[in-house]
N, C-alpha and C positions, 0 to 999 in steps of 0.2 A: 176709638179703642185705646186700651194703655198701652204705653210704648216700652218695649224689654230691651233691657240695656247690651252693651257694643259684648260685656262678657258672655249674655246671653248666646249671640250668636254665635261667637267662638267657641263656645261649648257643643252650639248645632252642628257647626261644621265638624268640631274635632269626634263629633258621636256619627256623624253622617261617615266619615271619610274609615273611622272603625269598623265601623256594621262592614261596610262595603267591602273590606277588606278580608275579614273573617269569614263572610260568604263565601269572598274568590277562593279562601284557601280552604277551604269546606268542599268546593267545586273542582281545583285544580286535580286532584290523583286520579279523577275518572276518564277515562278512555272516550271516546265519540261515540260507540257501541253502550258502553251502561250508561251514558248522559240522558240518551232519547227513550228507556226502557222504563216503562210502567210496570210494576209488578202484581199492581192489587189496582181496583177500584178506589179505594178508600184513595191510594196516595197520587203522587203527582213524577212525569219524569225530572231530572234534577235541572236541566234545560228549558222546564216551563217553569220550573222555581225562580231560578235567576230570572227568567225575563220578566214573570211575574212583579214579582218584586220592583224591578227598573218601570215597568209598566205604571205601577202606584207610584212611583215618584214623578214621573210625567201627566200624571192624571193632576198632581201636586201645583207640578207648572203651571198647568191649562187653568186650574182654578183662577191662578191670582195670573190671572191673563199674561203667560209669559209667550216667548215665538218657539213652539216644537218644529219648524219648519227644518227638513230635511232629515226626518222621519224616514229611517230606506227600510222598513221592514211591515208587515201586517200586523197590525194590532191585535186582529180580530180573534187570533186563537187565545188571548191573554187576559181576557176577564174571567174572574173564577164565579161571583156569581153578584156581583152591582147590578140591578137592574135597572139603572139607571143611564147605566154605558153599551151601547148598542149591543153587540152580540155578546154569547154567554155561552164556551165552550163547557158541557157537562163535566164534571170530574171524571166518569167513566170513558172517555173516548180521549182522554188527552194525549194519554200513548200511542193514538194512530193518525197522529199527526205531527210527526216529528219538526215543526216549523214554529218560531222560523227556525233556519238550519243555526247551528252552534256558530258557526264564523259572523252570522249575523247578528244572533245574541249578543255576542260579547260588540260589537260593534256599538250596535244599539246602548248595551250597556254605558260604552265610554263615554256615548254621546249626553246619554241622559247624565249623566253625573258630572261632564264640564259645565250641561247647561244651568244644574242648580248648583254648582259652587259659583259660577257667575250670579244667578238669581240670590245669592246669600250675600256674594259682596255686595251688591248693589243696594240691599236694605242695608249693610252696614253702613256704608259712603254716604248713604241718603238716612238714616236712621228712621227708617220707614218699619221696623218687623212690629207687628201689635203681638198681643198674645194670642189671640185667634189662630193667628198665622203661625206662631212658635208650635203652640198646641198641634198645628196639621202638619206641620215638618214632625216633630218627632212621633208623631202616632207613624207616618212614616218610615223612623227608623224605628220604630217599637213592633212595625209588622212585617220588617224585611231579620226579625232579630227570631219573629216566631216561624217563619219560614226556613230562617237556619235551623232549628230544632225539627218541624215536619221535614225538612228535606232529610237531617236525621233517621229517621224514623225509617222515611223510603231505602234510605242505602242498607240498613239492616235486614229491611223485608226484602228487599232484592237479592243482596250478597248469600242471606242464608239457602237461598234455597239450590246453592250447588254442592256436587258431595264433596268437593275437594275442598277440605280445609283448609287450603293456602290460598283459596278466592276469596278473597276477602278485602276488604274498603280499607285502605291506610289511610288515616287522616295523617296529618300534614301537623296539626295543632297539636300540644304535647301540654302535659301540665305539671307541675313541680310536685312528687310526691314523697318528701321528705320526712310527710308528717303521717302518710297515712300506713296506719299498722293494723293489723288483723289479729286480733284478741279471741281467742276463743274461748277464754273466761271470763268475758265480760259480763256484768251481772249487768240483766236487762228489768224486767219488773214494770209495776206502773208505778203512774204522778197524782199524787193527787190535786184536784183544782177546786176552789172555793164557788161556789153559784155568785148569784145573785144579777144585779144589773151589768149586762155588757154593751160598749158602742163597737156595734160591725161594721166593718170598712175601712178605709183610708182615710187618715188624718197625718198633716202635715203639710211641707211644702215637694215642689215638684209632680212630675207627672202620675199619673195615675188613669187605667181605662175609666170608661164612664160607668161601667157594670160596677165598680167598687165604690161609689159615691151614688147617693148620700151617707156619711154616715149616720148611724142610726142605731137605738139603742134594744136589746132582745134580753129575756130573760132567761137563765140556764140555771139547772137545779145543780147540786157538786157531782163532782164524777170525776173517775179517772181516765188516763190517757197513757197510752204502752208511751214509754221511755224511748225506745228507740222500733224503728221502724219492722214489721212483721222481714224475718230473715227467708233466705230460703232453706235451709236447716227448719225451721218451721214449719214453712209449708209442705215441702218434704213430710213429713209426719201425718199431715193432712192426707197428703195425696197416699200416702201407703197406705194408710188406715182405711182408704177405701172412700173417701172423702168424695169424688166424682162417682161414684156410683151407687151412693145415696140419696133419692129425693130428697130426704126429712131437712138437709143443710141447703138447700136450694128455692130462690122464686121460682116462678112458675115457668116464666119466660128464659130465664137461665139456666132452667130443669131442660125444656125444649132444645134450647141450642147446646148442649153435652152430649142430649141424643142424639140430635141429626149430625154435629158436626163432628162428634166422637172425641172429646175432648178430654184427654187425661192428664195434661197436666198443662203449667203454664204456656202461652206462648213460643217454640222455639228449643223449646225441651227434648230431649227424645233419648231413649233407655237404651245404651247397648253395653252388654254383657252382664246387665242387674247395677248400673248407674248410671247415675244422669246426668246427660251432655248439653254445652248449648251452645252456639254458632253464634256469638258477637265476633265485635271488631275486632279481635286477636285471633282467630278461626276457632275451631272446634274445641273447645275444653269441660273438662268437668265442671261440673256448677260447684260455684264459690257457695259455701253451707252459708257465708255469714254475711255474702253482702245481702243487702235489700233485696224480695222477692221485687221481680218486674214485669212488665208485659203482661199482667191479668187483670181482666177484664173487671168491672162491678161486681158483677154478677159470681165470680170467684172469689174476688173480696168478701162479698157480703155472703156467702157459703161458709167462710173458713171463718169469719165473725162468728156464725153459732154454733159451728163444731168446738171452736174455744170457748164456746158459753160466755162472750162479750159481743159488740156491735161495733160497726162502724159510727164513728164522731161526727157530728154535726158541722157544717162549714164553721161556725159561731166557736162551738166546742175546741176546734181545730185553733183557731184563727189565735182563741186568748189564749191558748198552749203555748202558740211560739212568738207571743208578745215577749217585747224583748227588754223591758225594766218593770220594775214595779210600779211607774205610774201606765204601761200599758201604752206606751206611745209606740207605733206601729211601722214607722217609716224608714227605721234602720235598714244600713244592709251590713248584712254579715259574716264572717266566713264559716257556715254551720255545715256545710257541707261541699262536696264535685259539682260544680257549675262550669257552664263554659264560657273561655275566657273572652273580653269583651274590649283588648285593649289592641289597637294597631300593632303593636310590638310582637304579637305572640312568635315564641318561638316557632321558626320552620324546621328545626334540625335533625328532634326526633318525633317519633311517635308516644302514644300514649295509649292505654288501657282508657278505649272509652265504656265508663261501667258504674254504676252504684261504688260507692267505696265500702270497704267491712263497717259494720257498726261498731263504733267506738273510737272509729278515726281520727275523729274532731275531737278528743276532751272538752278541749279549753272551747269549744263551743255549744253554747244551751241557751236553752229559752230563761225569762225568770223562775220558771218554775222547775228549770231542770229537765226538757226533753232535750233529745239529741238528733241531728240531722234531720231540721224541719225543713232546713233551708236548702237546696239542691240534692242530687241520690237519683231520687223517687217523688215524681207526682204521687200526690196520696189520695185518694179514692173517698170522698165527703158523703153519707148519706143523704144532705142536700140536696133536693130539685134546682136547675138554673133557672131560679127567675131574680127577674130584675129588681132592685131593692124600692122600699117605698119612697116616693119622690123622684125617681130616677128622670133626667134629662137627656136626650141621646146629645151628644158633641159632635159627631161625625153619621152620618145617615147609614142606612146599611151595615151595619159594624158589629156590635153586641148585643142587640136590641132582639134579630131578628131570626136568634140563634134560642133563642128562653120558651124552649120547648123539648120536651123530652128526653133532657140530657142530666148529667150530674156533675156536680161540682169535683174539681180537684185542686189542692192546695199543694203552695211548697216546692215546684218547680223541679228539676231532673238533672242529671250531671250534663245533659247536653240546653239544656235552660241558661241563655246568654246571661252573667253576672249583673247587667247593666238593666233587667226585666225585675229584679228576682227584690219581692218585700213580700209581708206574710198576708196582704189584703190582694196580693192579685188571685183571681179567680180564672182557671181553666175548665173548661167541660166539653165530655166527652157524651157520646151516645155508652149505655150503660152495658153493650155488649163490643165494646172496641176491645181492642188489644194491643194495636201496633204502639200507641203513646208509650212512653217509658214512666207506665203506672205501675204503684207500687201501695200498701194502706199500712196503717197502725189502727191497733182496736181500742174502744173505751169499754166502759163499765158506769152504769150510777152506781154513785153513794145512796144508800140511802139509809 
C-alpha cells in the first residue's frame, strides 16, 4: 500500500489529541448523577459516550495487531451495534447499566489514547502508516467527532426536562460572537438555480465517508431554494394557523404520530401565558422569532413545505445550493455558519449560547449562488431516501452501508457539528420521525 508522509501523521495526531480534547470538555460540567442518566431510548448516557468512543479507538489497535493488554475494565457494555465484536449492548437498556463506573471510564480513556499516541509514533520512526491505515485512524476521529454532537443532543433531551430553568448543561466551550447580529429586516426570499447536469458527492482531496463517494452525475430541472433557512417566526405562523391539526399538510405516517403523540409544535416548545418558550442550553427563554426552526422532525418539515405551497429540496438540489464557486468544486470549508469548534485551544473561560445563530449572521458568507447558513445552524431535512450511491464500495464494514434503509437524508451540519466534519457532500440521516437532531429545513420551488 502507499506510504503517507511524516506531515501526514502529524496532522493525525494533532486531530486525534483535538477530538479528544473537545469531548473531555464537552464531558467535564456533568456531575456523576447526569453522566450515567438515559433519558430517551433513541439516546445514549454521556459515560457510554466517552467509553464508546475510547472503545473504537482500541478496536483501531487490535486491528493492526497492537498489545491492548491491561485492559482493567469490561468491554462488553461498549459495542453499539458491530456485529462483528462479540456482545451488542441494545441502545434501549444502556441506561441500566451504568458501567463501567465513570473513574473507570476515564481510566480506560487515558489508557487507550497513551497507547495510540505510542502506536502513531512508531509508524512515524518506522514510516510504516499506508493509507488504509490513515483512512481507519481518522474515520476514528471522524466518529468520536459525531458522538460529540449525539452526546449533544442527549444533554438537551435530558436537561430539558426539569422545571427549573437554572438546570441546565453549561458547556465549558464558548465561541467568539462578534459577528453574529440578529436583523429583523432581513430580506429573505428565494435563489434561483440553473438545472441541467449535476456531479453528486465529494470531490477533492482528503477525507470523505464512503456514503459520499462515488461521485456521480444526476439530472435537476431549475428551481429555486429559500435563501436562508425556514425561521421560527415562520413556523410560528404554521403552527398558529392551525398547521398540526390539519391532515391535508401531512403524510400519513406523520398525520398518525401528531395524533397519538399530540404534537403541537416543534420539539421542546411549550406556550405559557400565549408564547412560546423553549429550554436550551441557556434555560428557559422565549423562542428567538429569527434563529433557525430546530428539533422538527421530516414529517413537520415536510407538512410546513405545503402549507407554504413549496417542498422540501432534493439531496442533489441541496448539495449544488451550497457549492461554493462557480466551478462547483465542493470541498471547501467555510465559515457559513455556528459550528462547533474543533481546535485544542478552545476557550474554557466562558460559556456560550449553544443555538442556531439569527439569519443573516454570516453576510460575508454564501454559497455561489447566494444561500445563507448552509454550513452549520441547522441540519436540513432533504426529501431524499438514504441509499447508497451507484458504485458505492463500503471502506469500513458496518459503518454506512447498513444504515440505507428507511431514513432521510440531511445536509449542512448544526451549530453543535464539529468544524473539522463539516463540507456540503457529507450526508446525515435520520429516521423521518426523530426529533432530538438539531434539524432544521429550507423549502424549494420548480421553475418551470
Amino acid at each position: 500500500m502507499a506510504q503517507v508522509t511524516t506531515t501526514d501523521i502529524k496532522k493525525l495526531r494533532s486531530d486525534f489529541l483535538s477530538v479528544r480534547n473537545i469531548t473531555s470538555l464537552i464531558f467535564e460540567p456533568l456531575s456523576i448523577e447526569d453522566a450515567v442518566m438515559q433519558s430517551d431510548p433513541f439516546g445514549s448516557t454521556p459515560n457510554w459516550h466517552i467509553a464508546h468512543v475510547t472503545w473504537f479507538f482500541q478496536k483501531i489497535l487490535e486491528k493492526y495487531e497492537q498489545d491492548v493488554e491491561g485492559n482493567c475494565i469490561n468491554t462488553d457494555y461498549l459495542n453499539s451495534y458491530y456485529q462483528r465484536y462479540s456482545k451488542i449492548l441494545p441502545k434501549t437498556q444502556r441506561g441500566k447499566f451504568p458501567r463501567p463506573k465513570i473513574s473507570d471510564t476515564l481510566k480506560y480513556r487515558a489508557m487507550i489514547e497513551d497507547l495510540f499516541l505510542k502506536f502513531l509514533d512508531t509508524m512515524e520512526r518506522n514510516n510504516s502508516l499506508t493509507r488504509n491505515t490513515a483512512y481507519d485512524i481518522e474515520l476514528a476521529n471522524q466518529h468520536e467527532m459525531q458522538h460529540q454532537e449525539l452526546l449533544t443532543y442527549d444533554l438537551q433531551h435530558y436537561f430539558q426536562r426539569f422545571d427549573d430553568p437554572l438546570d441546565n448543561y453549561q458547556p465549558k466551550i464558548r465561541r467568539k460572537t462578534e459577528s453574529i447580529t440578529d436583523n429583523p429586516d432581513i430580506e429573505q426570499g428565494m435563489i434561483k438555480i440553473t438545472g441541467g447536469l449535476y456531479e453528486l458527492g465529494f470531490s477533492g482531496e482528503g477525507f470523505c465517508y464512503d456514503n459520499e463517494i462515488p461521485e456521480h452525475k444526476t439530472y435537476l430541472i431549475p428551481y429555486e431554494i429559500d435563501k436562508y433557512p425556514v425561521t421560527n417566526s415562520e413556523f410560528m405562523e404554521f403552527t398558529e394557523a392551525g398547521g398540526y391539526q390539519d391532515y391535508r399538510y401531512w403524510l400519513s405516517d406523520g398525520w398518525d404520530l401528531v395524533r397519538e403523540n399530540d404534537w403541537k409544535s416543534p420539539l421542546y416548545w411549550q406556550k405559557i401565558d400565549g408564547e412560546w418558550y423553549k429550554k436550551d442550553f441557556t434555560g428557559l427563554n422565549k423562542v428567538s422569532p429569527n434563529e433557525p426552526v430546530t428539533n422538527v422532525s421530516y414529517f413537520e418539515a415536510d407538512a410546513y413545505s405545503k402549507w407554504a405551497r413549496k417542498r422540501l429540496p432534493t439531496e442533489a438540489e441541496w448539495e449544488k445550493a451550497a457549492s461554493w464557486n462557480e466551478d462547483l468544486r465542493k470541498k471547501a470549508i467555510y465559515p457559513w455558519g455556528n459550528d462547533l469548534p474543533s481546535d485544542i485551544y478552545a476557550n474554557l473561560l466562558e460559556t456560550w449560547k449553544w443555538a442556531p445563530s439569527p439569519i443573516g449572521s454570516y453576510p460575508q458568507g454564501k454559497s455561489h449562488y447566494g444561500c445563507h447558513q448552509m454550513i452549520g445552524d441547522v441540519w436540513e431535512w432533504t426529501s431524499s431516501e438514504y441509499v447508497l450511491y451507484p458504485g458505492f464500495r463500503s471502506k469500513f464494514l458496518e459503518y454506512t452501508d447498513k444504515w440505507a434503509v428507511n431514513q432521510k437524508v440531511l445536509r449542512g451540519g448544526s451549530f453543535a457539528t464539529p468544524r473539522l466534519q463539516i463540507r456540503n457532500s457529507y450526508r446525515n440521516y435520520f429516521k423521518p420521525h426523530e426529533r432530538i437532531p438539531f434539524s432544521g429545513f429550507r423549502c424549494a420551488r420548480d421553475l418551470l
